[in-house]
C-alpha positions in Angstrom: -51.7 -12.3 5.1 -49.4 -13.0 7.8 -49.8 -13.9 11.6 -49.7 -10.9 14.6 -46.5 -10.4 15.2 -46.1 -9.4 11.5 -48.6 -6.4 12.0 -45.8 -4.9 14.1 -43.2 -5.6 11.7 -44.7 -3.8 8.6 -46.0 -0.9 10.5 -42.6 -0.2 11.5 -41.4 -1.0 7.9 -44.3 1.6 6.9 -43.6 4.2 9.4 -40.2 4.1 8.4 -40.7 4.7 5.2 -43.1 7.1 4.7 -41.0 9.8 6.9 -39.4 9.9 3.5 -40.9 9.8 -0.5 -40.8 6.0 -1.6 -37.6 6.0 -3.7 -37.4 9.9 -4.5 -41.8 10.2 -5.8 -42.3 13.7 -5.2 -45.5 12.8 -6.0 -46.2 10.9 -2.7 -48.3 12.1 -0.4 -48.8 9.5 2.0 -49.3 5.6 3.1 -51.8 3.5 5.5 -51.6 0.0 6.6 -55.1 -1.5 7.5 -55.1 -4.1 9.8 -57.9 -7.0 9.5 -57.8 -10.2 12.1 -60.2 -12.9 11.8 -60.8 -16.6 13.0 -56.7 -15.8 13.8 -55.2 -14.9 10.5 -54.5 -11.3 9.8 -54.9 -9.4 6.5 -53.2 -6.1 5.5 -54.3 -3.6 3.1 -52.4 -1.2 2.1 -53.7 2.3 1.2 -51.0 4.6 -0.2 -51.5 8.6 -1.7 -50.1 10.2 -4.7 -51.2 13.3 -6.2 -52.0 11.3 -9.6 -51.1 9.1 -12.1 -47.8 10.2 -13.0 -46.6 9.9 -9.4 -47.8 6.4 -9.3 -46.1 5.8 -12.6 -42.7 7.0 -11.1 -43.1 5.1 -8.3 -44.2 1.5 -10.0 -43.2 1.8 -13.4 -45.1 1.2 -16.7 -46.6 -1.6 -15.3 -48.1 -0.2 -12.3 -50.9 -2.4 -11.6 -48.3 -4.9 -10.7 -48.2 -4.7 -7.2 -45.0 -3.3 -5.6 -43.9 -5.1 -2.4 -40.6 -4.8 -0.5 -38.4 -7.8 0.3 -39.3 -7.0 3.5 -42.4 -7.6 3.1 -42.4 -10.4 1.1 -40.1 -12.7 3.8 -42.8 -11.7 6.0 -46.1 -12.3 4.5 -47.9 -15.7 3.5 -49.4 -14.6 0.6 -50.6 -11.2 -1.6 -52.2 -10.0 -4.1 -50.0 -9.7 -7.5 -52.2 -6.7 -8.6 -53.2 -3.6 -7.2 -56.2 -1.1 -8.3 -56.2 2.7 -8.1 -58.8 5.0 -7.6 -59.3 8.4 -7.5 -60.8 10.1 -4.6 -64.5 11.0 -5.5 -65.5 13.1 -2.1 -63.6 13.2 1.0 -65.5 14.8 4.1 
């Protein structure tokens, strides 16, 4: 979570990073930052593509249902979630 003008922050953060593979993946196809305001506090989501499993091991490591979140980030945001979940795209239209 994190007020407005953090939404410009990280999407800058995001853009900047996903003109090149998170730390080398080769795997990685791809990132979105959702953007969510209500009764003034804003949450992010944060979508991110990898062509599977392996890729998202390389990127977060054995244990890679802890979420991964830059320093960046971090100094930025009020609060997150410690764990992420992934999903496999079932049909895409």
């Amino acid at each position: 979570m994190g007020s407005a003008g953090t939404s410009s922050r990280l999407s800058a953060s995001l853009r900047d990073r996903g003109q090149r593979a998170p730390a080398g993946v080769s795997g990685f196809r791809g990132a979105q930052l959702l953007r969510r305001e209500t009764n003034g506090t804003v949450t992010f989501t944060s979508v991110t593509w990898f062509t599977g499993m392996d890729a998202v091991r390389e990127f977060a490591g054995d244990d890679y249902e802890l979420a991964v979140i830059e320093d960046a980030a971090r100094a930025a945001l009020s609060g997150w979630d410690e764990h992420v979940s992934h999903h496999e795209v079932a049909l895409q239209v």
